[in-house]
Each structure stands twice: as structure tokens, then as C-alpha cells.
N, C-alpha and C positions, 0 to 999 in steps of 0.2 A: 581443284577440279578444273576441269575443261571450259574453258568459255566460251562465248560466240554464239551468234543468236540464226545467221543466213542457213540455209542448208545447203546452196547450190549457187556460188556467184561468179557467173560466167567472167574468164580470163581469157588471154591467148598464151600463157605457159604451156610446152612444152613438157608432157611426159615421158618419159623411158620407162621402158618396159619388162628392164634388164634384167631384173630380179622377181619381178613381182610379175602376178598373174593368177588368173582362175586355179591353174593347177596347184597353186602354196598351201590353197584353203581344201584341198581335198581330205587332209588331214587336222581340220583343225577341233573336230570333235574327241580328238584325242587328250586336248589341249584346255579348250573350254568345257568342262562337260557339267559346269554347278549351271542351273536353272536359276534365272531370276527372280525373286518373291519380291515380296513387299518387306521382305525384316532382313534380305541377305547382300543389298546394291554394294557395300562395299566389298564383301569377298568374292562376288560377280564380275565389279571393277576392279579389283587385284588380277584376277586372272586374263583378263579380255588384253588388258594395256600392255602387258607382257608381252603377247602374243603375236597383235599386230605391229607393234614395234618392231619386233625380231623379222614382221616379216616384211618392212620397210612400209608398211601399210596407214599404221598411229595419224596421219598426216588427214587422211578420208574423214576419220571423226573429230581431229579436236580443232578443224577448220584451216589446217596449215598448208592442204593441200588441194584446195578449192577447184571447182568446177572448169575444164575450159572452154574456150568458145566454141561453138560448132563448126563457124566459119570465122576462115584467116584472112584479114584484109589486104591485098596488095595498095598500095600506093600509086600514083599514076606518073609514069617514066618521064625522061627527062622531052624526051622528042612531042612532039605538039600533038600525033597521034596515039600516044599511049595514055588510054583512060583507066583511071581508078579497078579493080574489081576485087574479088573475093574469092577463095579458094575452100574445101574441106581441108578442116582440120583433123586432122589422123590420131591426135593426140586425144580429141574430145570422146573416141572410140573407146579409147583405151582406159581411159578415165571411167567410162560408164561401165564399162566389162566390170572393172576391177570393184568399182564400188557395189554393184549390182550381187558379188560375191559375199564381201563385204555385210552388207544390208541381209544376206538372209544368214550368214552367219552367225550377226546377232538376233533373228526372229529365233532362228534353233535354239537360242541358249534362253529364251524367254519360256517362263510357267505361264500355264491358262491364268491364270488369276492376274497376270500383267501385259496378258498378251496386246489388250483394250491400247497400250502405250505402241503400237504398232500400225496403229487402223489411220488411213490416211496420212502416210510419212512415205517418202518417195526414195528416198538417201537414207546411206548409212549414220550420217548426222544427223538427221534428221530424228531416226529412232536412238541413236547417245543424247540428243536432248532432253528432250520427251522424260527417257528414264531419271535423268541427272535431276531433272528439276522436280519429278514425283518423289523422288526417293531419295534424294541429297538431302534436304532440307526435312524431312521425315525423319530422318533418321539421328539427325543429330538433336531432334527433340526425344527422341525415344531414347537416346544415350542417357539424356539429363535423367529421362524419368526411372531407366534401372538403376545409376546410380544411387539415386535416392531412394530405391529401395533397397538396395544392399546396405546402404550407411543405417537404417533403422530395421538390418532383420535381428529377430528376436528368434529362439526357441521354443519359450513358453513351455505348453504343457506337449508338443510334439517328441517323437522319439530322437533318436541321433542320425538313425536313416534318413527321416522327414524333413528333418530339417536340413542336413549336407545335400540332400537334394537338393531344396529348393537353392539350396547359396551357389552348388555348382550349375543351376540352371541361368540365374543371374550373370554367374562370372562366362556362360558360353552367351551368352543374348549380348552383353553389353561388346564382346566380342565380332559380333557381326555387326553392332552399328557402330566399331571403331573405336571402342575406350578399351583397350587392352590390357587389367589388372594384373601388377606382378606380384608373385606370391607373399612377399611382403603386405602390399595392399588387402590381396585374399584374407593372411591372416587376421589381419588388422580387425578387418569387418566381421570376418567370424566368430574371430576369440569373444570378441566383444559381446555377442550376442549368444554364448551359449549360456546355461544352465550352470548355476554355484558350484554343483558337486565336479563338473568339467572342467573349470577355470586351474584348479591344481595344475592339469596335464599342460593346458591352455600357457598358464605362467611356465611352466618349467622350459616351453619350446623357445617362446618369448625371451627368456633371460639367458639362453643359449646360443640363443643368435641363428636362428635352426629355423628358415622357410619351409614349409610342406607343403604338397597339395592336398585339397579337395579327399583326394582320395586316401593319399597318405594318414590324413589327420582321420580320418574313419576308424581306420585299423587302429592309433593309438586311445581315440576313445572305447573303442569294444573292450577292446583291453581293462580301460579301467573302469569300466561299468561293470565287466566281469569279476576284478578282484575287489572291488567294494560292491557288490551287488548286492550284499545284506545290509549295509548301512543307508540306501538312499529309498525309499517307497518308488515301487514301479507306477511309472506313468502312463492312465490310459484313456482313451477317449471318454468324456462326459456322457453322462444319462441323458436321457430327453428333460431332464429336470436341471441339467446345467451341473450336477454334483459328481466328479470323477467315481466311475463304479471303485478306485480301488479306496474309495473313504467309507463307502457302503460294510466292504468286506472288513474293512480294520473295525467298525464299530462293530458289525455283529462278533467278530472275536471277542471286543471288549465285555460287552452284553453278555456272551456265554461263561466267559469269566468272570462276570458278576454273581449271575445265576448262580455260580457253581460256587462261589466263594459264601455268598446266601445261605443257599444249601445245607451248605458245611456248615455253615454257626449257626442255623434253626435246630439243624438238628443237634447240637452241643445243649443249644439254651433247654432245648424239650430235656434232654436226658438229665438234665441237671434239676428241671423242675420235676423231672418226676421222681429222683435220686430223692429230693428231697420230701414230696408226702408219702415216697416209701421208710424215710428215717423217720417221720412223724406219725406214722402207724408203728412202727417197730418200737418208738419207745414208749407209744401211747399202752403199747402190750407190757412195758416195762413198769408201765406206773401200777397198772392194773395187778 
């Protein structure tokens, strides 16, 4: 990151002009156009550093190319009446323009919600601090914390949409605060955490040597959620009682097929008791 803590430390350096100027940045909304949040400082800072670089500018924010004096000292000549004095420095003009450009270039690329790192900064440096320091250091804590929840995501009882979401929402978050997982990695975390009847597809990609995406790996579980789709119980959101309704429906089947199986052998054992006081009236007629 950029260091340096001054915003403004008057020098007598000498600016040229040659390149640079208010006119560079009239286009530079074309160039910056992501908004600063609080969860996006480093792909803000990806694009910003490019930019002023190219246009000899980079120098304004990361302190390299500091403030100069307003006025230029003469030294006093050699002759007995020649006293010390001071002149305008034309350079310090030039400096204020350019950074002045500069400074609200970066207020445009700021969101309301971070505008507050703006309020009272005079310089362009002034507001690259400001951010560096809210959001640098933020951010690499927020790294830690998706990472550790990507390493413990589970499936559970979620569908396969619910869950590739959430994993593809982690693997874009942890992206904007700078931990960049490669599909490798992706796999790793998800294979891991999906559901038994998945791991089949899960192992086959794995022993293939075979990275996917996010999205890739979607399509191959639809697939085989579809061609075993009688063999696994669909998964559905819990009752207010905490019991998956689809346990509810497998037992009243069961239930009904008890019933029914009941049924059937009552009415076997009746016909057989009555088979029999009808053979015991029949021969009772027989004795007679």
C-alpha cells in the first residue's frame, strides 16, 4: 500500500506541466467509474492506481510528488547591495490546479456511505489516506473471516441452488477483499461440503484432474440429482416443529399401507371365523 502520513509539504521542486493537466482528467469517469464502499477499497484501488499513473499523476497521492513552496527564495548577490528576497513560485500554481483535479476525482468515485472519509481533507492525499486507513486494514480482516467460512461451508439439509449460491457469494466477497481463490481452491471447499449422494460426481471431477466453476459444477449436479432422483428423499424446508415435512409424507404413506395391509387380514381372519360356525352348523345338521 501507499505510505506516508503529510498531506501537503511545502518544497521548492519545480513542476512541468508537460503532460499533465486539468484537461487529462476530463475523461477520467470513463476510466474510474466503480464507487467506493466499505467491502469494494481494493478493486477501487485496482482501478484509481492505473489510471493516475498513466497519466503521470500517481506521484499527488502516494507522497512522491509533494507540495511546493508558494514562494521561491532568492539568495542575496554577491555586490554589498544586493539583499536576500523572494519570488512567486509558478510551479506551486501548477501543483494546486493539478491536484485540485485530482481530489475531486476521487470525491466522484466515492458512495454516500463513505463519502464521511472526504469531510475535512484539503488534498488529494489527503482523501488516499483517509480511505487506505478505513479500509485497508478492514479489509484484510474481513478476508480472514470469509475465508473461514468457506473452509466450514456445509450443505446440510439446503437444495443444490442454495447452497452454490452461498459458496459462489463467498468465493465473489473474498474477491473484493483480495484473496483470490482458484478453482482448485473453489473445488476443494465445496466438494467437501456437499451432501453423500453428490460426492460420486464431486470424486469423479477430483480424480480427473478436472477444475470447474461455480457454475459449471451446478449443471453437473442437476444432472445427477435428475438421473438418481428416485433413489435419494427430496429435501425440504422444516416444519415449525423442526421435522422436514418430507418425513411427515413418507410416514402417512407408511400409515396408509399399514391400514391397508390391516384391512386385508381382518377381513381374511373374519371370513375364516365365519367359514368356520358356518361348517359347524353344517355338520351340526349332519349329526342330526
Amino acid at each position: 500500500m501507499l505510505t506516508g502520513s503529510s498531506e501537503c509539504t511545502p518544497t521548492a521542486i519545480t513542476i512541468s506541466s508537460a503532460n499533465t493537466g486539468p484537461n487529462t482528467l476530463t475523461s477520467a469517469h470513463h476510466f474510474v467509474s466503480l464507487k467506493l464502499t466499505h467491502r469494494n477499497y481494493l478493486y477501487w484501488r485496482t482501478q484509481v492506481i492505473p489510471f493516475l499513473r498513466g497519466q503521470g499523476l500517481l506521484g499527488f497521492v502516494d507522497g512522491t510528488r509533494s507540495c511546493p513552496s508558494p514562494q521561491i527564495d532568492i539568495p542575496a548577490g554577491d555586490n554589498p547591495g544586493d539583499a536576500a528576497s523572494s519570488t512567486e513560485n509558478l510551479a506551486y500554481g501548477v501543483w494546486v490546479q493539478l491536484d485540485a483535479s485530482i481530489f475531486l476525482l476521487l470525491i466522484s468515485s466515492l458512495s454516500e456511505e463513505v463519502m464521511y472519509l472526504a469531510l475535512g481533507r484539503i488534498t488529494s492525499r489527503g482523501v488516499w489516506l483517509a480511505a487506505e486507513t478505513a479500509l485497508g486494514s478492514s479489509t484484510e480482516v474481513r478476508s480472514l473471516n470469509l475465508f473461514g467460512q468457506i473452509q466450514t461451508l456445509r450443505q446440510g439439509d439446503s437444495s443444490t441452488e442454495e447452497y452454490l449460491g452461498r459458496a459462489q457469494r463467498l468465493v465473489e466477497d473474498l474477491a473484493l477483499a483480495g484473496r483470490v481463490l482458484t478453482l482448485t481452491e473453489q473445488n476443494l471447499y465445496v466438494f467437501r461440503g456437499l451432501r453423500p449422494e453428490f460426492r460420486a460426481v464431486a470424486s469423479s471431477l477430483a480424480i480427473a484432474g478436472r477444475s470447474v466453476s461455480i457454475p459449471q459444477l451446478a449443471d453437473y449436479l442437476q444432472a445427477q440429482q435428475f438421473i438418481h432422483a428416485d433413489d435419494y428423499p427430496t429435501y425440504q424446508p422444516a416444519t415449525q416443529s423442526g421435522v422436514p415435512a418430507a418425513l411427515y409424507a413418507g410416514r402417512g404413506r407408511r400409515q396408509q399401507g399399514d391400514g391397508g395391509r390391516q384391512s386385508r387380514g381382518g377381513g381374511g381372519r373374519g371370513g375364516n371365523q365365519r367359514g368356520g360356525r358356518g361348517g359347524r352348523g353344517r355338520n351340526g345338521g349332519l349329526r342330526c
